[in-house]
SEDOKE-939920 format. One record per atom (N, C-alpha, C): x, y, z; chain; atom name. Coordinates in nm, 4 decimals, always signed. Each point is the difference from the previous one (the first is absolute). Example, Ala and Ser with C-alpha at 12.3 -4.5 7.8 and 13.67 -1.06 7.14 Angstrom:
BEGIN
<pt u="+1.3190" v="-0.5690" w="+0.7800" mol="A" atom="N"/>
<pt u="-0.0890" v="+0.1190" w="+0.0000" mol="A" atom="CA"/>
<pt u="+0.0900" v="+0.1200" w="+0.0000" mol="A" atom="C"/>
<pt u="-0.0350" v="+0.1050" w="-0.0720" mol="A" atom="N"/>
<pt u="+0.0820" v="+0.1190" w="+0.0060" mol="A" atom="CA"/>
<pt u="-0.0770" v="+0.1090" w="+0.0730" mol="A" atom="C"/>
END
This chain:
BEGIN
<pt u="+0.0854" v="-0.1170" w="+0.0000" mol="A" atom="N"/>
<pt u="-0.0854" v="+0.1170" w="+0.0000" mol="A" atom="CA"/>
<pt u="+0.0900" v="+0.1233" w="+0.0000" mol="A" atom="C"/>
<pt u="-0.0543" v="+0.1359" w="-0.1099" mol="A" atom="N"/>
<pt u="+0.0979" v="+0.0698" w="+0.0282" mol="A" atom="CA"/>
<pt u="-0.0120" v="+0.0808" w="+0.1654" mol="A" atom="C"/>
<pt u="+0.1093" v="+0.0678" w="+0.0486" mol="A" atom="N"/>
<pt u="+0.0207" v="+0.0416" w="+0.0813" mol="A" atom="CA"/>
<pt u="-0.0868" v="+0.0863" w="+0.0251" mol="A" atom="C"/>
<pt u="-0.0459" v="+0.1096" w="-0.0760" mol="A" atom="N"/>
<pt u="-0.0777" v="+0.1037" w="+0.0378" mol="A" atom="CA"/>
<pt u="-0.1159" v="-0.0614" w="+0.0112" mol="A" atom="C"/>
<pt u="-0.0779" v="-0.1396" w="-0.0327" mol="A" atom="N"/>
<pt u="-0.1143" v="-0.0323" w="+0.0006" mol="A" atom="CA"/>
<pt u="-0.0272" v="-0.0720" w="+0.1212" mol="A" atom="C"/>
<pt u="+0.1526" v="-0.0755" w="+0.0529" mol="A" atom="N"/>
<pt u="+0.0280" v="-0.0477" w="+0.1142" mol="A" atom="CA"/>
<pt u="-0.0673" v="+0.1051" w="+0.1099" mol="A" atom="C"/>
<pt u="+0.1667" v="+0.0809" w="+0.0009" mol="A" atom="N"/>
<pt u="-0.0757" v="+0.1167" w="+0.0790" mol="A" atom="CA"/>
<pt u="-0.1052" v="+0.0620" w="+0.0673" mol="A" atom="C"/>
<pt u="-0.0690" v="+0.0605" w="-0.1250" mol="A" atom="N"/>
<pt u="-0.1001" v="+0.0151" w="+0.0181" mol="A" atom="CA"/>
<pt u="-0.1225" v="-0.0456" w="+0.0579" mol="A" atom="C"/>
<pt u="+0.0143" v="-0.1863" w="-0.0388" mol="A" atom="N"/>
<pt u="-0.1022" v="-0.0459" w="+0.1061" mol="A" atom="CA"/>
<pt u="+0.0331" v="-0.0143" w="+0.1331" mol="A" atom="C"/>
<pt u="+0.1390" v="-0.0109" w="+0.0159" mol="A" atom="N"/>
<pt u="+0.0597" v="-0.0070" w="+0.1307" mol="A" atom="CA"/>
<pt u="-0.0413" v="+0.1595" w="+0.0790" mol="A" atom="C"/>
<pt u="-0.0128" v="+0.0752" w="-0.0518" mol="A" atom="N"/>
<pt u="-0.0218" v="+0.1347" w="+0.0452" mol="A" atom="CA"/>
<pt u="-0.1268" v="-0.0176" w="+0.0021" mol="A" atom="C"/>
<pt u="-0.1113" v="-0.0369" w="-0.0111" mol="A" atom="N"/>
<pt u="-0.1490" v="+0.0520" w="-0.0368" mol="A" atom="CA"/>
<pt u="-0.0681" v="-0.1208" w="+0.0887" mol="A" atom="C"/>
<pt u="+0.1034" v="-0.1193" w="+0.0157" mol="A" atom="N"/>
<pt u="-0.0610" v="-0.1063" w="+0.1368" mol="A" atom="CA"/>
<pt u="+0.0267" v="+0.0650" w="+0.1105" mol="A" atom="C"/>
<pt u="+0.1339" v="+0.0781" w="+0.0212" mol="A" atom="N"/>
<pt u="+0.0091" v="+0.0590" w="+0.1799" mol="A" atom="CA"/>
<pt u="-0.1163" v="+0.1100" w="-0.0180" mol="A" atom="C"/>
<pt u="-0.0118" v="+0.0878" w="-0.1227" mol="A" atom="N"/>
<pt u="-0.0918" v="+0.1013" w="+0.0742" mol="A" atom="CA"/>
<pt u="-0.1666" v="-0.0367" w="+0.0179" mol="A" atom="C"/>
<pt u="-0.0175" v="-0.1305" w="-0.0907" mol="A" atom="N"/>
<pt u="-0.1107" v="-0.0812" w="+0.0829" mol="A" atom="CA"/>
<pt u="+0.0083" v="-0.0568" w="+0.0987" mol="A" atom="C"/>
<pt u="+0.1351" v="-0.0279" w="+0.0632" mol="A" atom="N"/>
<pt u="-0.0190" v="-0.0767" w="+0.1650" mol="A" atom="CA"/>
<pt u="-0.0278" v="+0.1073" w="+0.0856" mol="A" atom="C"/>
<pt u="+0.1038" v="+0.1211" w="-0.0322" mol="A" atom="N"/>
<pt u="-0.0174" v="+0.1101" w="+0.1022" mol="A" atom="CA"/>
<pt u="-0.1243" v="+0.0466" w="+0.0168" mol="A" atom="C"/>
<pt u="-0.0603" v="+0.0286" w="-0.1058" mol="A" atom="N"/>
<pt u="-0.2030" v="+0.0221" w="-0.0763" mol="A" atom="CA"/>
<pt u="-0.0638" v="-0.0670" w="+0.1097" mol="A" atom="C"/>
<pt u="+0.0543" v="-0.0872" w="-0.0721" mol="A" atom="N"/>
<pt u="-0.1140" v="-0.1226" w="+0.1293" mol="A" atom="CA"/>
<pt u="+0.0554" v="+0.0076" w="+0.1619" mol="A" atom="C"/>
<pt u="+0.0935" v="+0.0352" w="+0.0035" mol="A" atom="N"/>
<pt u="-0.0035" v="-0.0227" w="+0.1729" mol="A" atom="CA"/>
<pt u="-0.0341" v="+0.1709" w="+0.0291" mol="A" atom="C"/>
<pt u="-0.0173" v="+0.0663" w="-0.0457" mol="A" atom="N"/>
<pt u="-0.0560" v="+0.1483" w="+0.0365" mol="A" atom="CA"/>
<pt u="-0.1504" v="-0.0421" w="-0.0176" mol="A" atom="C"/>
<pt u="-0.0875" v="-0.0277" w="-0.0993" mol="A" atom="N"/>
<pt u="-0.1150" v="-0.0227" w="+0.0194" mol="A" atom="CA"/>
<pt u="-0.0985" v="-0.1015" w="+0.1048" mol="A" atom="C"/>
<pt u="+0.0653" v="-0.1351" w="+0.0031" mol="A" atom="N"/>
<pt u="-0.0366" v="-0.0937" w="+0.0701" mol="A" atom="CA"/>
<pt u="+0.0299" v="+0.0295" w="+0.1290" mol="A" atom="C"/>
<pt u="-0.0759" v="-0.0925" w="+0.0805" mol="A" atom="N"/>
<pt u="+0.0105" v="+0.0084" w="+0.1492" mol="A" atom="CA"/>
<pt u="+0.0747" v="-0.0763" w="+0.0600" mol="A" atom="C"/>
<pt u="+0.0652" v="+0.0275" w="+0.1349" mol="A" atom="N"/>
<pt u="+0.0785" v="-0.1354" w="+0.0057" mol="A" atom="CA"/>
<pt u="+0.1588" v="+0.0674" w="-0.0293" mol="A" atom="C"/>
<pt u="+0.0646" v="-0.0688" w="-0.0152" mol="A" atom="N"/>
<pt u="+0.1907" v="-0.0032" w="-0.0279" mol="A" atom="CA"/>
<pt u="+0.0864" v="-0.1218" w="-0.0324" mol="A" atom="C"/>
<pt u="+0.0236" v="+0.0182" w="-0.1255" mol="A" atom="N"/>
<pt u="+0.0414" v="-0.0838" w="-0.0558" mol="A" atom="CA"/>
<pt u="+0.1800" v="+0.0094" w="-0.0243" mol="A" atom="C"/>
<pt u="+0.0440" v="+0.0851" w="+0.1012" mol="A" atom="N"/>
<pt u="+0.1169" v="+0.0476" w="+0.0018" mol="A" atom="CA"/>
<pt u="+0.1162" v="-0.1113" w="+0.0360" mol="A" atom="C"/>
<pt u="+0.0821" v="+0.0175" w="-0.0724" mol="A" atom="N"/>
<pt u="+0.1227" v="-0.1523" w="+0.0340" mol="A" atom="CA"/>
<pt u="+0.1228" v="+0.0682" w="+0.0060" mol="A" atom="C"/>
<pt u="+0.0517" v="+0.0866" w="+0.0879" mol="A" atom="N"/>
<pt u="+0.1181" v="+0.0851" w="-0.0474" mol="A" atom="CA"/>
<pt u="+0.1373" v="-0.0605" w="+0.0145" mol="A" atom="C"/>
<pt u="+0.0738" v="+0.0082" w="-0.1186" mol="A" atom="N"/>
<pt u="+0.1082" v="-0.0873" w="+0.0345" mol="A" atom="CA"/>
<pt u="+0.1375" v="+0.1210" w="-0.0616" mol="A" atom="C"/>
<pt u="+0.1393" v="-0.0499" w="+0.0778" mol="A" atom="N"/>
<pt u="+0.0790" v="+0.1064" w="-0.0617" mol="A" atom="CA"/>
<pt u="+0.1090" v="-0.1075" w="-0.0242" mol="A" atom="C"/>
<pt u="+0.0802" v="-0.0078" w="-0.1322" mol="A" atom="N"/>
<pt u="+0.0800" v="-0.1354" w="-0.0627" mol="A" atom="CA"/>
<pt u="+0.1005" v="+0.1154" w="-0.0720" mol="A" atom="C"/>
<pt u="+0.0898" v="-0.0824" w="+0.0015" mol="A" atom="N"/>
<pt u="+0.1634" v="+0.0327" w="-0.0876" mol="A" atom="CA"/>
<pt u="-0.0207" v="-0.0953" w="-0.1253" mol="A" atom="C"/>
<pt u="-0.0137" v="+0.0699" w="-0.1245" mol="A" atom="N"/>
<pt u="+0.0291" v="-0.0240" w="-0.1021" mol="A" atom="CA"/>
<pt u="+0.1393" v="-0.0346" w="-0.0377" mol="A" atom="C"/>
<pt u="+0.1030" v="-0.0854" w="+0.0085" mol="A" atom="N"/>
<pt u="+0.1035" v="+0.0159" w="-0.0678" mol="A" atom="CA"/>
<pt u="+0.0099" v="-0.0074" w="-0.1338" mol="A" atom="C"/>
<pt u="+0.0713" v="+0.0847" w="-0.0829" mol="A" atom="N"/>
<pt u="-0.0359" v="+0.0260" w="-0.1441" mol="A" atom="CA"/>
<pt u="+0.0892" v="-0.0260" w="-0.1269" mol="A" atom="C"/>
<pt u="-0.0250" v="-0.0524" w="-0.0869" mol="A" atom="N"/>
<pt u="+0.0989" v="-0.0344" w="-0.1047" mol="A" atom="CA"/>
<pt u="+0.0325" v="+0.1051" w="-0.0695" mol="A" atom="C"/>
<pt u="-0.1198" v="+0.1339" w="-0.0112" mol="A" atom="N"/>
<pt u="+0.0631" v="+0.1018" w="-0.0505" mol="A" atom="CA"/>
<pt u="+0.1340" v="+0.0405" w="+0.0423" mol="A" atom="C"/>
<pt u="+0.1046" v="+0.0766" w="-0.1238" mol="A" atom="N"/>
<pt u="+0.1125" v="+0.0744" w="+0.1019" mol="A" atom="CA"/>
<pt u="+0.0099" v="+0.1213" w="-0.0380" mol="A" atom="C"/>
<pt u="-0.0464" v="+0.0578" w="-0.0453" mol="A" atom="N"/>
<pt u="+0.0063" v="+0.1496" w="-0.0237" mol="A" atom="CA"/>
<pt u="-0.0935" v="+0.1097" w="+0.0508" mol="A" atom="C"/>
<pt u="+0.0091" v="+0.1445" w="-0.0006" mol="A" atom="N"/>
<pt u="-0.0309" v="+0.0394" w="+0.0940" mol="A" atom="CA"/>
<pt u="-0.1541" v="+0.0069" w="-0.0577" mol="A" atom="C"/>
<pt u="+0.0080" v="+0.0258" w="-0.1227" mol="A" atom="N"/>
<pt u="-0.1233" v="+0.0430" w="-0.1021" mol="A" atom="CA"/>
<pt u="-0.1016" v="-0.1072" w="-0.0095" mol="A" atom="C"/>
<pt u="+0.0784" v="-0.2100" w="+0.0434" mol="A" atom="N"/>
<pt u="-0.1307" v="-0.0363" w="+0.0583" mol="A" atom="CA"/>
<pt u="-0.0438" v="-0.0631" w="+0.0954" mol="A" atom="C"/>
<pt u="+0.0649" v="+0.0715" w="+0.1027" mol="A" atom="N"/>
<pt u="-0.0198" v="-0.0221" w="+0.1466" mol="A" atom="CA"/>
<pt u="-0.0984" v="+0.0834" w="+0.0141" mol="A" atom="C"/>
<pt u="-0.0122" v="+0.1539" w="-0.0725" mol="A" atom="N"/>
<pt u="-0.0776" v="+0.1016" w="+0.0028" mol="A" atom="CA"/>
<pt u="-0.1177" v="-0.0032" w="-0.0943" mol="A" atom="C"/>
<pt u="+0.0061" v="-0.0537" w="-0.0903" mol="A" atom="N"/>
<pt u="-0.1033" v="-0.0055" w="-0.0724" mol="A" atom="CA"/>
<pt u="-0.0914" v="-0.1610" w="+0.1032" mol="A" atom="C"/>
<pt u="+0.1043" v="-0.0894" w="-0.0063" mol="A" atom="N"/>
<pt u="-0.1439" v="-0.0948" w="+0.1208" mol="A" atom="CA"/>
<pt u="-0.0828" v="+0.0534" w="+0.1260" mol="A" atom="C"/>
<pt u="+0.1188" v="+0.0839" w="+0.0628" mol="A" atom="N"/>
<pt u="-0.0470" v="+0.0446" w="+0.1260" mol="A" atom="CA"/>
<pt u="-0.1628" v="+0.0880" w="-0.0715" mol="A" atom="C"/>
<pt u="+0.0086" v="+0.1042" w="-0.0804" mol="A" atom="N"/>
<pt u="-0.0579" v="+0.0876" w="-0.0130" mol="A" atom="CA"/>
<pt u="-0.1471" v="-0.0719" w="-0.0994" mol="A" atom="C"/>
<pt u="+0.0379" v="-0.1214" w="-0.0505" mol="A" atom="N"/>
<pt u="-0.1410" v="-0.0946" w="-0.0878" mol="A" atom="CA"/>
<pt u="-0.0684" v="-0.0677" w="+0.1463" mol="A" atom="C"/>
<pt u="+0.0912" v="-0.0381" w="+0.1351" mol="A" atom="N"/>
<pt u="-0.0528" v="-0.0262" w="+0.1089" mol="A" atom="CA"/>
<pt u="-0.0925" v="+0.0608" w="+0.0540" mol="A" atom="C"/>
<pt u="+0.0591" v="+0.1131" w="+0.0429" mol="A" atom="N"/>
<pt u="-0.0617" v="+0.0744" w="+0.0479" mol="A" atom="CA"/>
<pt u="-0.1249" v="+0.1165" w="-0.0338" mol="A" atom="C"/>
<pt u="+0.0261" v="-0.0264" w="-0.1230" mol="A" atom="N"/>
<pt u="-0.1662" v="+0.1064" w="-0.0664" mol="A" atom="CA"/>
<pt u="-0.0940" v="-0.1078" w="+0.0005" mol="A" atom="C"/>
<pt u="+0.0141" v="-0.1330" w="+0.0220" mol="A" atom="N"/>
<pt u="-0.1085" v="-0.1048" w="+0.0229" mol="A" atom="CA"/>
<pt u="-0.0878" v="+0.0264" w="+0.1994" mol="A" atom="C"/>
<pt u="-0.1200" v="+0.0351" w="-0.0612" mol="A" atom="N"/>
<pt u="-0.0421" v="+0.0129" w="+0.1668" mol="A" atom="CA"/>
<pt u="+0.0073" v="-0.1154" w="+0.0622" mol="A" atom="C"/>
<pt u="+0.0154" v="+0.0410" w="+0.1104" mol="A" atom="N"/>
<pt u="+0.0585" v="-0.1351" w="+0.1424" mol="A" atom="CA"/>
<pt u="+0.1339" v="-0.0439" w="+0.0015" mol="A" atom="C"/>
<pt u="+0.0969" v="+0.0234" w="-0.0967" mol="A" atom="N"/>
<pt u="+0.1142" v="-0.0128" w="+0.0240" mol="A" atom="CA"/>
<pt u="+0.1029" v="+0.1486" w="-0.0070" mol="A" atom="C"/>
<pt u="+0.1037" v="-0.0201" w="+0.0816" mol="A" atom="N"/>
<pt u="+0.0754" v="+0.1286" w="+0.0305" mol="A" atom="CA"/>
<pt u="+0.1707" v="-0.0065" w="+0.0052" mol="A" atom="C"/>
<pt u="+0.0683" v="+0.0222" w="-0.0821" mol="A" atom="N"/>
<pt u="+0.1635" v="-0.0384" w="+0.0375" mol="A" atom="CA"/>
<pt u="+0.0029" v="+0.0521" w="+0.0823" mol="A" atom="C"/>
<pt u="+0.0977" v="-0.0479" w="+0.1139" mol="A" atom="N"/>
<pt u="+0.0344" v="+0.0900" w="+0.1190" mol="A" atom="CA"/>
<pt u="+0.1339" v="+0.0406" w="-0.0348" mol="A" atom="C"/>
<pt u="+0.0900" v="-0.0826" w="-0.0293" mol="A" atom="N"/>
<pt u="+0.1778" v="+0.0330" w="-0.0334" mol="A" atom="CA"/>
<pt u="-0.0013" v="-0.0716" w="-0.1294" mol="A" atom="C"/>
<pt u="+0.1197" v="+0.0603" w="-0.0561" mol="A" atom="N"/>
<pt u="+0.0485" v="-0.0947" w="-0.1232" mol="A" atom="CA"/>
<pt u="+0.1456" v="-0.0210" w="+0.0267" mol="A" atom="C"/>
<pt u="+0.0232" v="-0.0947" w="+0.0257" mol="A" atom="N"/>
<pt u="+0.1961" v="+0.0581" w="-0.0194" mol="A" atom="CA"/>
<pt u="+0.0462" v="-0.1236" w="-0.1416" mol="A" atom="C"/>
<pt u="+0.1125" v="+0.0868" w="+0.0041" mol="A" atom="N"/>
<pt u="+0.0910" v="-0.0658" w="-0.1264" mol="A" atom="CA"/>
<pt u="+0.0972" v="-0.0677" w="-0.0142" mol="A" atom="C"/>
<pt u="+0.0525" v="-0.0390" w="+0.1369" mol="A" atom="N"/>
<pt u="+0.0950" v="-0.0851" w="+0.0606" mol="A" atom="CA"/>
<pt u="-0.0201" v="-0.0246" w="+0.0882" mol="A" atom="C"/>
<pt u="-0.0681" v="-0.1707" w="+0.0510" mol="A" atom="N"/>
<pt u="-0.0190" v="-0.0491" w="-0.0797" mol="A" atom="CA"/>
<pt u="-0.1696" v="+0.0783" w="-0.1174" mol="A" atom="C"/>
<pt u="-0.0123" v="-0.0687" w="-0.0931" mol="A" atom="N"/>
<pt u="-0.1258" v="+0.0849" w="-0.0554" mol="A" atom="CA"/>
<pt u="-0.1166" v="-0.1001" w="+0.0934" mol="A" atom="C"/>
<pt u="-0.0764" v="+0.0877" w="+0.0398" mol="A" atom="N"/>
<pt u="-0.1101" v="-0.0482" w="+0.0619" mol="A" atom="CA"/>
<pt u="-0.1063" v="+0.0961" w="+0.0540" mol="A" atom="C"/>
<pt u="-0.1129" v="-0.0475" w="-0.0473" mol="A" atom="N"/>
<pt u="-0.1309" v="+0.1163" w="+0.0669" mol="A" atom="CA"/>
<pt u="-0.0556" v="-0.0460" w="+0.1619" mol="A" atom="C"/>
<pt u="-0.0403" v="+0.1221" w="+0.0350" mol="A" atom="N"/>
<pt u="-0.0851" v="-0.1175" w="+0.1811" mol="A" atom="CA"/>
<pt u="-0.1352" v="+0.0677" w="-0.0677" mol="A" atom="C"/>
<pt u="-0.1398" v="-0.0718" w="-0.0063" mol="A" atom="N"/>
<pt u="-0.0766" v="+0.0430" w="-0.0889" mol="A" atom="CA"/>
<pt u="-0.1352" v="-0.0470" w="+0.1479" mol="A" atom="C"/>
<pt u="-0.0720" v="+0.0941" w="+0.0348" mol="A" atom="N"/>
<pt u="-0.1244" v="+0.0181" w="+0.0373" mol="A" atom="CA"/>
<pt u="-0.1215" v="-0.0869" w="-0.0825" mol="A" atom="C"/>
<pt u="-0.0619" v="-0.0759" w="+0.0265" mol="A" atom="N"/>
<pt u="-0.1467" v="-0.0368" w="-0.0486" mol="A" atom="CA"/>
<pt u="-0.0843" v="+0.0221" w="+0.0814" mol="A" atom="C"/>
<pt u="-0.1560" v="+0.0417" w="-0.0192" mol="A" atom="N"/>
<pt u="-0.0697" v="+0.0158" w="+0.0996" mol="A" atom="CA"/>
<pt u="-0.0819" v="-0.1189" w="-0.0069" mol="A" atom="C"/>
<pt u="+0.0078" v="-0.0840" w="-0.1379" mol="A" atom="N"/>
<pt u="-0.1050" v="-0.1359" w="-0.0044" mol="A" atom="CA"/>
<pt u="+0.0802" v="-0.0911" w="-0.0195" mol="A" atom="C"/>
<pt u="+0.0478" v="-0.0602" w="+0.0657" mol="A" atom="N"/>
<pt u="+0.1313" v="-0.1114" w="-0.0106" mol="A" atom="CA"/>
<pt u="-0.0343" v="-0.1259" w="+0.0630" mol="A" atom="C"/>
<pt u="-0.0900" v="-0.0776" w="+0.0296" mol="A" atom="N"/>
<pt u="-0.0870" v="-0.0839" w="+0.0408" mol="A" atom="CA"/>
<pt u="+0.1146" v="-0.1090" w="+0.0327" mol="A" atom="C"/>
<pt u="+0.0698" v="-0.0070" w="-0.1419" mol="A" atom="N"/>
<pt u="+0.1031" v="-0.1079" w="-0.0172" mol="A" atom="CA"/>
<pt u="+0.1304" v="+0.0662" w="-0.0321" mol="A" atom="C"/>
<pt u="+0.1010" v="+0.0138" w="+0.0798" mol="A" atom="N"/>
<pt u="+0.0731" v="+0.0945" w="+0.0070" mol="A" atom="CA"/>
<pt u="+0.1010" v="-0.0486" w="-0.1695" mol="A" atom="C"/>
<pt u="+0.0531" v="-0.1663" w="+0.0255" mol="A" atom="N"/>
<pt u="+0.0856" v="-0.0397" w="-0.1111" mol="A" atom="CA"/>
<pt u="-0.1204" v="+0.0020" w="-0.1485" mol="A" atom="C"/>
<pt u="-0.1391" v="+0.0035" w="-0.0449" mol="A" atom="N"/>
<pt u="-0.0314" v="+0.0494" w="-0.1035" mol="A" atom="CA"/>
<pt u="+0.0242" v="+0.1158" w="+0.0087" mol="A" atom="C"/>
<pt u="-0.0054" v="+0.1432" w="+0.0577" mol="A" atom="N"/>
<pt u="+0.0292" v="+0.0990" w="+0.0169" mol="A" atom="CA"/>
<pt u="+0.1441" v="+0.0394" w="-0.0724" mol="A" atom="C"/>
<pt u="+0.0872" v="-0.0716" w="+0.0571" mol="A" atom="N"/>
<pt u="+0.1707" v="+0.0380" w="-0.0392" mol="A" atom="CA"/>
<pt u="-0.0146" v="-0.0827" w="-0.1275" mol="A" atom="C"/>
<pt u="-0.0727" v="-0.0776" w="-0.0435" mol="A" atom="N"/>
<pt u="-0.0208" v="-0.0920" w="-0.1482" mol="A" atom="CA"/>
<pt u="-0.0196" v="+0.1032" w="-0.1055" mol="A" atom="C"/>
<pt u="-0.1264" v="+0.1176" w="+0.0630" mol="A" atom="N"/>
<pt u="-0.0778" v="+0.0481" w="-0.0965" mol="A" atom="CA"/>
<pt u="+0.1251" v="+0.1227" w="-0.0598" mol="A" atom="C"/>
<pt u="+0.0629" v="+0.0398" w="+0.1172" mol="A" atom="N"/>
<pt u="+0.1097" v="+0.1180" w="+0.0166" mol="A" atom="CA"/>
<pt u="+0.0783" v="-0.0860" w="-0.1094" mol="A" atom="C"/>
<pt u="+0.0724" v="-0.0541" w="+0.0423" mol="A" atom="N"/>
<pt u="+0.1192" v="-0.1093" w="-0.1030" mol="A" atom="CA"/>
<pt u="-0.0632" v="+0.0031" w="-0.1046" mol="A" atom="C"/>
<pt u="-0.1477" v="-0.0664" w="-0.0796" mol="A" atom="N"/>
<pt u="+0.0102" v="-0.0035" w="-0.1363" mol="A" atom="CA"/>
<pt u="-0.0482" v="+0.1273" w="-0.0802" mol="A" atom="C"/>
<pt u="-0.0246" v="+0.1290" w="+0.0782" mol="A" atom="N"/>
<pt u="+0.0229" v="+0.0976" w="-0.0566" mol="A" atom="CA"/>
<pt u="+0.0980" v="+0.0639" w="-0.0091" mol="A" atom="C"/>
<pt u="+0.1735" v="+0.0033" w="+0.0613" mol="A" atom="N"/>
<pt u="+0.0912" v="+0.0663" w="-0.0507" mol="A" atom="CA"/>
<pt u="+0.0567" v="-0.1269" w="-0.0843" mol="A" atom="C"/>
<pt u="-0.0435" v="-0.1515" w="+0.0093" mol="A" atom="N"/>
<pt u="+0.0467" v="-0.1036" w="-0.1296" mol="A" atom="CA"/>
<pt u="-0.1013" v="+0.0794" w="-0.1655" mol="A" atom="C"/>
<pt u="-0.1127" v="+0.0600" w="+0.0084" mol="A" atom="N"/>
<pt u="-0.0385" v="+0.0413" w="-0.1066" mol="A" atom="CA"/>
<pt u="+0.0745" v="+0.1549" w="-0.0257" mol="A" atom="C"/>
<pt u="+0.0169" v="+0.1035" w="+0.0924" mol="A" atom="N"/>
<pt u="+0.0618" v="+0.1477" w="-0.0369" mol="A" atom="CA"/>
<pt u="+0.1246" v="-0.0735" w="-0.0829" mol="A" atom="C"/>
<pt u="+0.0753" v="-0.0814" w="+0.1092" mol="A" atom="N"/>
<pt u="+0.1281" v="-0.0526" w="-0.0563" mol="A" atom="CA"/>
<pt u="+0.0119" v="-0.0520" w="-0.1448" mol="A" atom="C"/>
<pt u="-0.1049" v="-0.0620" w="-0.0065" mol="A" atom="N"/>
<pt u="-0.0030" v="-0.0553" w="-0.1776" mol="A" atom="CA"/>
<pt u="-0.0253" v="+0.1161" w="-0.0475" mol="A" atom="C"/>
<pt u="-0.0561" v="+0.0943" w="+0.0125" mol="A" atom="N"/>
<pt u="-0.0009" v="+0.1126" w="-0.1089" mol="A" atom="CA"/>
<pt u="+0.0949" v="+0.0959" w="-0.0002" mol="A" atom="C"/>
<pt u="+0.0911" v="-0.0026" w="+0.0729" mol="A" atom="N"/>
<pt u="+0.1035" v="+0.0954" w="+0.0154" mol="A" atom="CA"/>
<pt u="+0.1533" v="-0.0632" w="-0.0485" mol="A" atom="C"/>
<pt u="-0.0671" v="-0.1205" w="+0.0390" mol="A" atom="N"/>
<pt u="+0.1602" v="-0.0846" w="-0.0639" mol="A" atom="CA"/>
<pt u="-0.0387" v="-0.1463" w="-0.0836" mol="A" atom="C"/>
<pt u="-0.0603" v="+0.0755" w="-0.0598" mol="A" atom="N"/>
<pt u="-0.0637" v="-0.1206" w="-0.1705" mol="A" atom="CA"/>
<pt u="+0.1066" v="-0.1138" w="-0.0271" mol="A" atom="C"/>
<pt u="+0.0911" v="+0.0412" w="+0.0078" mol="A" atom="N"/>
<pt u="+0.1339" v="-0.0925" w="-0.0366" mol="A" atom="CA"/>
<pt u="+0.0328" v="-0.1250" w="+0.0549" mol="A" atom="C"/>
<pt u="-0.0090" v="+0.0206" w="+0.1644" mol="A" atom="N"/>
<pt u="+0.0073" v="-0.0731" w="+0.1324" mol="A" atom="CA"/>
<pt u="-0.0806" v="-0.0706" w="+0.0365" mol="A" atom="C"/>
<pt u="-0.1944" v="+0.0349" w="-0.0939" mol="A" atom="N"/>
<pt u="-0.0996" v="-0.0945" w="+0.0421" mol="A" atom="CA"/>
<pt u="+0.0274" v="-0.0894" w="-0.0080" mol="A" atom="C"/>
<pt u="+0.0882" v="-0.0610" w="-0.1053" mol="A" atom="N"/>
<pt u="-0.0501" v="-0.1280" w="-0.0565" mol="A" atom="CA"/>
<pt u="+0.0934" v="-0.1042" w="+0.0679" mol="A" atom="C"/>
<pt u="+0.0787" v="+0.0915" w="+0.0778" mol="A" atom="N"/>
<pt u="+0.1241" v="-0.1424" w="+0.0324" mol="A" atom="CA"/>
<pt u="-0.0190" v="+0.0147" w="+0.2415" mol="A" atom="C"/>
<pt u="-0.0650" v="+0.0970" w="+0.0063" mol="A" atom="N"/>
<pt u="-0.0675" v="+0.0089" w="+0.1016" mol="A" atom="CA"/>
<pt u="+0.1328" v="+0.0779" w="+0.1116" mol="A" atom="C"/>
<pt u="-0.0548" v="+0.1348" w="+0.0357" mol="A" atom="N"/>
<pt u="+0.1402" v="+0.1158" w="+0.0176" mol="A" atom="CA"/>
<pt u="+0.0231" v="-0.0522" w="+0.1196" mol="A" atom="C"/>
<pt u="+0.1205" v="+0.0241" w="+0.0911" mol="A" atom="N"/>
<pt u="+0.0275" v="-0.0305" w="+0.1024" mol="A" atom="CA"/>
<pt u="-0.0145" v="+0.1180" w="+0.1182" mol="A" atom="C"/>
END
C-alpha cells in the first residue's frame, strides 16, 4: 500500500478512537509510554517519524535521541502495549521504504 494511503488511514483510525472516547461514556484509556529503538539514522528520519507520530491523536513523542536512535513514545490507547510498539515499528519500516527505495528490497539495517 502506498505510504500516504497507509498513513492516512493510520491517521483517520486514532482520530476515530480519540472521537469515540470523547463522545462515549465510560474510559477506554490504556496509557502506555515505550522506547522505540529505531533503524532510522539520520536526523531527517528520526524527525520526520517522530513528527508522522505525533500529529496522529493519542500518540505523543516525548524525546527522540540519535545515539543511540530511539523515540520514548506516549499512547493513550495501548491496550496491548507490544501491538502498540508493532504498529510504531511498521510505520517507520514503511517511511523507511520510501525514503530509501534502494534498501527495501534487501531489508535496511
Amino acid at each position: 500500500m502506498p505510504f500516504l494511503l497507509y498513513y492516512g488511514r493510520y491517521f483517520l483510525h486514532a482520530n476515530a478512537v480519540v472521537a469515540w472516547e470523547i463522545v462515549s461514556p465510560g474510559s477506554r484509556l490504556a496509557p502506555v509510554i515505550t522506547r522505540l529503538p529505531l533503524r532510522s539514522r539520520t536526523p531527517w528520519e528520526i524527525a520526520a517519524l517522530a513528527h508522522l507520530v505525533s500529529l496522529a491523536p493519542g500518540t505523543l513523542v516525548l524525546e527522540a535521541r540519535t545515539a543511540p536512535p530511539e523515540l520514548l513514545v506516549h499512547g493513550m490507547h495501548a491496550e496491548d502495549p507490544r501491538r502498540f510498539l508493532a504498529t510504531l515499528r511498521d510505520l517507520e519500516d514503511r517511511l523507511l521504504a520510501v525514503v530509501r527505495p534502494a534498501e527495501a528490497g534487501r531489508g535496511a539495517p
